[in-house]
C-alpha positions as CSV (number, residue, x, y, z in Angstrom):
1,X,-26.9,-25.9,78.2
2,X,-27.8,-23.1,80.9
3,X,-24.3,-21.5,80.4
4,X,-24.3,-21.5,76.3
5,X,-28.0,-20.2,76.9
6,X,-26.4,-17.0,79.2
7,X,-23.3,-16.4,76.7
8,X,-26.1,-16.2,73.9
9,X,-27.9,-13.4,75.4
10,X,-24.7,-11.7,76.3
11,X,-24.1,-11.6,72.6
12,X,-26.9,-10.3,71.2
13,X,-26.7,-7.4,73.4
14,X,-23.9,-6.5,72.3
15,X,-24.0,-3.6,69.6
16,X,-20.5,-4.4,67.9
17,X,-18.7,-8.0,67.9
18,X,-15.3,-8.3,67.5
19,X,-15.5,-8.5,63.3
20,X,-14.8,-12.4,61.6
21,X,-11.6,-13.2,60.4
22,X,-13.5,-13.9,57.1
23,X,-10.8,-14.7,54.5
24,X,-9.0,-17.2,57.2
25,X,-11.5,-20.4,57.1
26,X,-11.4,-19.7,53.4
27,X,-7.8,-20.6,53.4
28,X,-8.2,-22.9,55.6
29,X,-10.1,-24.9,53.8
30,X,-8.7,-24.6,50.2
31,X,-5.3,-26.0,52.2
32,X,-7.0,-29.3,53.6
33,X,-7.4,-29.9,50.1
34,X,-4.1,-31.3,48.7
35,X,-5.3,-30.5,44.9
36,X,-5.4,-26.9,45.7
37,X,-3.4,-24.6,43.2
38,X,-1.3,-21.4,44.4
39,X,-3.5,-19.5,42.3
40,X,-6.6,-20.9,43.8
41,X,-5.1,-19.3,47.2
42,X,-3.9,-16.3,45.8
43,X,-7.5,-15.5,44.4
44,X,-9.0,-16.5,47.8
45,X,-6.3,-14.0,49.8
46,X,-6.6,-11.1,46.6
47,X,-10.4,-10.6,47.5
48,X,-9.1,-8.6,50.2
49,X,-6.8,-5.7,48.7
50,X,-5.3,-5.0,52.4
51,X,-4.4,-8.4,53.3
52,X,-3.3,-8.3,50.0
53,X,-0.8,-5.6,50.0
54,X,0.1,-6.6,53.7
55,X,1.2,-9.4,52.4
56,X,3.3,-8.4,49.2
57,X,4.9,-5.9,51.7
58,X,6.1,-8.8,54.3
59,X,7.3,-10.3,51.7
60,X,9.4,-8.1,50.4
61,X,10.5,-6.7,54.0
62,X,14.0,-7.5,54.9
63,X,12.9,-10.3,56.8
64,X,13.1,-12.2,53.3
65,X,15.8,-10.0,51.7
66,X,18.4,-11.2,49.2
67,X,15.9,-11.9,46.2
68,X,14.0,-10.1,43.4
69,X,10.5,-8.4,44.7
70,X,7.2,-9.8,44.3
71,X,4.5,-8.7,42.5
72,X,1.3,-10.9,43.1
73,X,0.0,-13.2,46.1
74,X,0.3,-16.7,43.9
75,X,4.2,-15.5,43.1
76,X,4.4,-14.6,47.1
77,X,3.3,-18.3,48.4
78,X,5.4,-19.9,45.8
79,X,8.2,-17.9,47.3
80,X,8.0,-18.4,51.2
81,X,5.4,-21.2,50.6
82,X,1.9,-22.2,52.1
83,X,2.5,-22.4,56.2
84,X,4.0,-19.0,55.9
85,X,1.3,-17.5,54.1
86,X,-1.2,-18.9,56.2
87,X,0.3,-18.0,59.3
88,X,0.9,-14.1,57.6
89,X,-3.2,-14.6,56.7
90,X,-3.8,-15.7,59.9
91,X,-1.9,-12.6,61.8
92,X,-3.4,-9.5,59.4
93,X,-7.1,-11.3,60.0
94,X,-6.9,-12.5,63.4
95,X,-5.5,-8.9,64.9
96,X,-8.3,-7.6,64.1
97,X,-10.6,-9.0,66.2
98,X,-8.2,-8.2,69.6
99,X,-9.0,-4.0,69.2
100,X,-10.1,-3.5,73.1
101,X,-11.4,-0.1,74.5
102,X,-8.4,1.3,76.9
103,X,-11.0,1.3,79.7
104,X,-11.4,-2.4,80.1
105,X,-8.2,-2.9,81.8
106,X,-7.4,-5.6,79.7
107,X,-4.2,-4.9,76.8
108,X,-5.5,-6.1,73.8
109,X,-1.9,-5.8,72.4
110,X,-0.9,-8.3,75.3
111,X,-3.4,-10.9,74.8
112,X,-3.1,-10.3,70.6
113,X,0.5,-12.0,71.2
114,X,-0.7,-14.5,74.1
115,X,-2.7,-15.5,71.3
116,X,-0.1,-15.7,68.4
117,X,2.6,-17.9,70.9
118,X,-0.2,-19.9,71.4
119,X,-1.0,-20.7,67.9
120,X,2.5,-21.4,67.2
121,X,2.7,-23.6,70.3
122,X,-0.1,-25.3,68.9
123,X,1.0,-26.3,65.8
124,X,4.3,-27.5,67.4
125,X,2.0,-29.9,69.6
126,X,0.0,-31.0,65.9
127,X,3.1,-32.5,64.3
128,X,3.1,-34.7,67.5
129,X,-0.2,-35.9,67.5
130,X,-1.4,-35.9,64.0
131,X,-3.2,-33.5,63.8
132,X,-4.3,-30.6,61.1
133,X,-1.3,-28.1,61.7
134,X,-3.7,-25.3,60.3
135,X,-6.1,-26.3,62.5
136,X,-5.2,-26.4,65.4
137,X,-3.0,-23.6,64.8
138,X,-6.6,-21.3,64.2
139,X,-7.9,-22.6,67.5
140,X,-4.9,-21.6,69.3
141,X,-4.9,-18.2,68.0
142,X,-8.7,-17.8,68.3
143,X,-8.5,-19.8,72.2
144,X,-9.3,-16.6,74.2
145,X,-11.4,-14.6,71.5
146,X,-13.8,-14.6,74.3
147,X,-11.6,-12.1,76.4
148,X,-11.9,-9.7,74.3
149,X,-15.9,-10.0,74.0
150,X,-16.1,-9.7,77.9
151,X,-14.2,-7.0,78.2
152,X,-16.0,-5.2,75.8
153,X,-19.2,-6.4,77.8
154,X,-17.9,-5.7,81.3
155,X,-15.7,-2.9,80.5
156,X,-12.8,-2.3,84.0
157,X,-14.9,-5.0,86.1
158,X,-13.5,-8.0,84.0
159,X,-10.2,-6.1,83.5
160,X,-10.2,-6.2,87.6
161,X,-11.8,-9.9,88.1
162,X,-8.8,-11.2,85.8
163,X,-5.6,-8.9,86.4
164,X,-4.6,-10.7,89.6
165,X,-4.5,-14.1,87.3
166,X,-3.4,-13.1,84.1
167,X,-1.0,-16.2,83.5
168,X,-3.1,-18.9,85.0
169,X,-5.9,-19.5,83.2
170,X,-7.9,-22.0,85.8
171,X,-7.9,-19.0,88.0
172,X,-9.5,-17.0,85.9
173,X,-12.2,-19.3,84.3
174,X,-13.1,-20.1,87.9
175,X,-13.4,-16.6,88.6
176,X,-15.5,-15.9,85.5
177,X,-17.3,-18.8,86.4
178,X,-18.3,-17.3,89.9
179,X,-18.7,-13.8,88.5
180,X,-21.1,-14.8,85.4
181,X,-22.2,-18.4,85.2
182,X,-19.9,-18.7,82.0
183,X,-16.0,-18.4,81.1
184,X,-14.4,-16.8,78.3
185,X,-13.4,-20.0,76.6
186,X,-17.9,-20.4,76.3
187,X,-18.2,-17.0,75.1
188,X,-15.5,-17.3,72.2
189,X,-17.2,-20.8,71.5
190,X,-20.5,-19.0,71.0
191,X,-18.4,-16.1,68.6
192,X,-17.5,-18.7,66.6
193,X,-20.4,-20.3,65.9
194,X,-22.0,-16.5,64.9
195,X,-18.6,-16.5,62.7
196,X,-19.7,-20.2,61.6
197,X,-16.3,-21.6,62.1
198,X,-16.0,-25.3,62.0
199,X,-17.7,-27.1,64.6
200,X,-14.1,-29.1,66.0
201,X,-12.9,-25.4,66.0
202,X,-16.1,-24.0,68.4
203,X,-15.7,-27.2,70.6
204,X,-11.8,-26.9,70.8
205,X,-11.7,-23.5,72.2
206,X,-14.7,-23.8,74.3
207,X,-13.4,-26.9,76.0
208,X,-9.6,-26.0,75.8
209,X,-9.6,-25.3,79.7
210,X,-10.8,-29.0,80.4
211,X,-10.3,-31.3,77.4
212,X,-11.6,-34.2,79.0
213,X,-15.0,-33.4,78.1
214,X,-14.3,-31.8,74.9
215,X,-16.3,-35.0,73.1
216,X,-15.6,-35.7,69.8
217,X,-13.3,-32.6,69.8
218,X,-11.4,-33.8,73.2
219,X,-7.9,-34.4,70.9
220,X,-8.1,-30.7,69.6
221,X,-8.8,-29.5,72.9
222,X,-6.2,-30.4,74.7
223,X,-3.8,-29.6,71.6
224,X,-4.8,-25.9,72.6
225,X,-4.9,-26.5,76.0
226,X,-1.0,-27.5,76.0
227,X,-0.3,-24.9,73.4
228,X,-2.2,-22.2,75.5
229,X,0.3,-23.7,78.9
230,X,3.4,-23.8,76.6
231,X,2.5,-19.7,75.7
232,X,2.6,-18.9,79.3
233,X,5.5,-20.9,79.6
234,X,7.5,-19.1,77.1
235,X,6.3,-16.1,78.2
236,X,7.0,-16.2,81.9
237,X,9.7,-18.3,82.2
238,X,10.0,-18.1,86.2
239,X,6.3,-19.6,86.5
240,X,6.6,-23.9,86.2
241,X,4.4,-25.0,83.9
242,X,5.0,-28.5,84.5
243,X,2.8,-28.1,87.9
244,X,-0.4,-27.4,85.8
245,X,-2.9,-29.7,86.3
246,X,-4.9,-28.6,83.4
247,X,-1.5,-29.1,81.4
248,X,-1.0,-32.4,82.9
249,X,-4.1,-33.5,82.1
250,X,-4.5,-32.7,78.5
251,X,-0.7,-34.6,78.2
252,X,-1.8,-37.9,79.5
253,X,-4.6,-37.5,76.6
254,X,-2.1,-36.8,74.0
255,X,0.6,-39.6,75.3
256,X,3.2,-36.9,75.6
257,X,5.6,-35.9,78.0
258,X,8.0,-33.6,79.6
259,X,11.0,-34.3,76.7
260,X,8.0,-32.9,74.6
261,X,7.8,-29.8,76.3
262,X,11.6,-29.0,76.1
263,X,10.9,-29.6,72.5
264,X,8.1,-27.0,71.8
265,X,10.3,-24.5,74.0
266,X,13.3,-25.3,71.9
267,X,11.2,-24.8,67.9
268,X,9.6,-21.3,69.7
269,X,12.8,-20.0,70.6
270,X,13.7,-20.8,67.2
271,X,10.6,-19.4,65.4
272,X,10.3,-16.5,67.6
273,X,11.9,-14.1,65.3
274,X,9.3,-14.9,62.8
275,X,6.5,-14.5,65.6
276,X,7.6,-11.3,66.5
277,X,7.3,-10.1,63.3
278,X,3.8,-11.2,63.2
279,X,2.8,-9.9,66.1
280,X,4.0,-6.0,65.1
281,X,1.4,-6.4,62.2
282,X,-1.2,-6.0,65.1
């Protein structure tokens, strides 16, 4: 495809690429498998001695205060369990990749928790539609990776083609569209394949603006695409989400409705504690 063909040369001249969350499709994988072991995680997750000690010390923060310290990553997921430690694993790793020059004009810091809502939106929208929590919950945080390689390519002129559209994201892919032949959602497709993510993970966020033609993917794609609406949602309340047409759109594929939005908004106010905490590990 002529756009895939662009975003490819526009990432091999690139000097530096956001670095791969490389411990995260690890987990990921060891927890599709129901046989796996906390120990099995815990030596996947100890490989890395500062997501390690990231980890003891969130779990020993106040946050979970009231028991006895501990001392090792199998002994931390059997205390708070495996969603939590994934979605800890999924914060440390995943900020990483959102470090953006000042002089792009785009806060790295603002679109690391766009990112994190997202995810948690997403996995929300999973339980509805049976789908992978973990999953789709990595698409949604890794949905606009391909921000952060544009605005390390462009520098201030993306920062000024998507300011004026920061919470609607049909603007901007139409303005990225215009500007480059491409969008964001294409460029943090071709990322992840360099990353060599799973292919329903590539196709979900490259089609997560128009799940319709997301293929064999078109289920996970619209999971991020109401997850990514449900983000802006939370975050700017004042804006109504429920005149989206990309949002509406992706619904009727899933079969769900408005009573599933209030839903979504109701579990994030409810996790949003636990988000926030997340999001100050960036």
């Amino acid at each position: 495809m002529p756009e895939m063909e662009a975003v490819y040369k526009l990432l091999r001249g690139l000097k530096v690429l956001p670095p791969s969350p490389q411990v995260l499709p690890k987990v990921l994988d060891a927890l599709r498998h129901e046989q796996t072991t906390l120990e099995e995680v815990g030596e996947l997750i100890s490989l890395d001695p500062v997501l390690t000690a990231t980890l003891l010390h969130f779990c020993n923060s106040v946050y979970f205060s009231g028991r006895e310290p501990v001392a090792s990553v199998p002994e931390a997921i059997g205390r708070v369990g495996f969603q939590t430690i994934f979605a800890l694993v999924s914060a440390v790793t995943g900020s990483q990749s959102f470090n953006l020059p000042g002089a792009s004009g785009v806060d790295g810091s603002q679109l690391w928790k766009h990112s994190l809502t997202t995810a948690f939106a997403c996995k929300f929208v999973a339980e509805d539609i049976e789908a992978d929590g973990n999953l789709l919950f990595t698409a949604g945080l890794l949905h606009d990776i391909g921000r952060v390689v544009l605005a390390q390519a462009k520098g201030a002129e993306y920062g000024r083609l998507c300011h004026p559209a920061l919470s609607a994201g049909g603007e901007v892919t139409e303005r990225e569209k215009a500007a480059y032949g491409f969008t964001h959602a294409d460029v943090g497709a071709g990322l992840m394949e360099t990353w060599k993510l799973p292919d329903s993970l590539v196709l979900a966020v490259r089609f997560h603006h128009r799940p319709a033609a997301g293929g064999v993917a078109q289920k996970m794609a619209a999971g991020v695409c109401v997850g990514n609406a449900l983000a802006h949602r939370f975050e700017h309340p004042a804006a109504e989400a429920g005149g989206n047409p990309e949002l509406q759109g992706a619904l009727e594929l899933l079969a769900l409705g408005s009573r599933h939005l209030d839903v979504y908004d109701e579990q994030m106010q409810e996790n949003w504690e636990f988000v926030n905490r997340l999001i100050e590990l960036h």
